[in-house]
C-alpha positions in Angstrom: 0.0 0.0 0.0 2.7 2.8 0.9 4.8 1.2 -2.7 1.1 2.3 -4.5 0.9 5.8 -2.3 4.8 6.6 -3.1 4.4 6.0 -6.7 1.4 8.0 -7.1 3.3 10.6 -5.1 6.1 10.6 -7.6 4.4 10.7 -10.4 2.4 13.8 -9.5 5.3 15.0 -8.8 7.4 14.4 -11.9 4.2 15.5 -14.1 4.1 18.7 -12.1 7.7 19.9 -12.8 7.8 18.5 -16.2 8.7 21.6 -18.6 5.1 21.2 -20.6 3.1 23.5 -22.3 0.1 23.0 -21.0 -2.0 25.0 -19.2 -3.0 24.2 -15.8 -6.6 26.6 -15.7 -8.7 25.4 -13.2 -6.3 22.3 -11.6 -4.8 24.3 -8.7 -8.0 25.0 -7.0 -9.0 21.5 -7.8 -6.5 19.7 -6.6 -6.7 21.7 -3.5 -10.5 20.9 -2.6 -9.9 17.3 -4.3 -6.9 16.7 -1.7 -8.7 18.1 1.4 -11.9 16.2 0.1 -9.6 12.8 0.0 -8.3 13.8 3.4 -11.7 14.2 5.0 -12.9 11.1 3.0 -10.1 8.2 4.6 -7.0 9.6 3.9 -6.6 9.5 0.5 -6.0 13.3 -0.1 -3.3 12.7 -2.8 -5.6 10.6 -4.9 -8.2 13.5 -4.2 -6.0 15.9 -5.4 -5.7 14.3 -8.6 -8.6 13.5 -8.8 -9.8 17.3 -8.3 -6.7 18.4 -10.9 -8.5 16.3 -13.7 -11.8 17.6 -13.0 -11.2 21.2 -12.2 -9.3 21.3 -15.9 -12.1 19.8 -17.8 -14.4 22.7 -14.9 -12.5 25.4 -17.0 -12.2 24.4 -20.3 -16.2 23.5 -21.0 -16.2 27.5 -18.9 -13.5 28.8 -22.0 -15.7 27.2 -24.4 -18.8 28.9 -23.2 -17.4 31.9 -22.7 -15.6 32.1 -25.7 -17.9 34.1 -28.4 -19.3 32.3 -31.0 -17.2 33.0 -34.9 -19.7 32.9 -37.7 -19.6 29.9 -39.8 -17.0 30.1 -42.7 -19.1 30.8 -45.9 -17.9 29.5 -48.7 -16.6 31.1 -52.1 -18.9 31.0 -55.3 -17.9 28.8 -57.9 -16.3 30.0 -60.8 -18.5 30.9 -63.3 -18.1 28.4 -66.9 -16.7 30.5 -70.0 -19.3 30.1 -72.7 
């Protein structure tokens, strides 16, 4: 059990300082109600945490996509009309 807890531990970890270029919107403030959640909930606040990380991110983008004005619908160009 601690062998599952410390590699779950690492790998947060290791994602987390990885040099990515992702954006983290919403996975801070997830991960800290997820992990006190998980703590409250039997000790598993670092499974909480990610937990909270995943969903706060998905939280934030579906809010960018609703927020995000609508762009009209590309028209498309006339055909060409036949010489004749």
């Amino acid at each position: 059990m601690k062998y599952a807890m410390f590699a779950a531990i690492a790998l947060a970890l290791a994602s987390a300082t990885a040099p990515a270029p992702a954006e983290a919107k919403g996975c801070l403030k997830g991960a800290v109600v997820g992990g006190v959640a998980g703590h409250y909930a039997g000790h598993h606040g670092v499974m909480g945490a990610i937990g909270g990380c995943i969903v706060g991110h998905h939280m934030a983008n579906e809010k960018a996509k609703q927020a995000a004005p609508a762009a009209p619908p590309a028209q498309a160009e006339p055909a060409p009309k036949p010489n004749g």
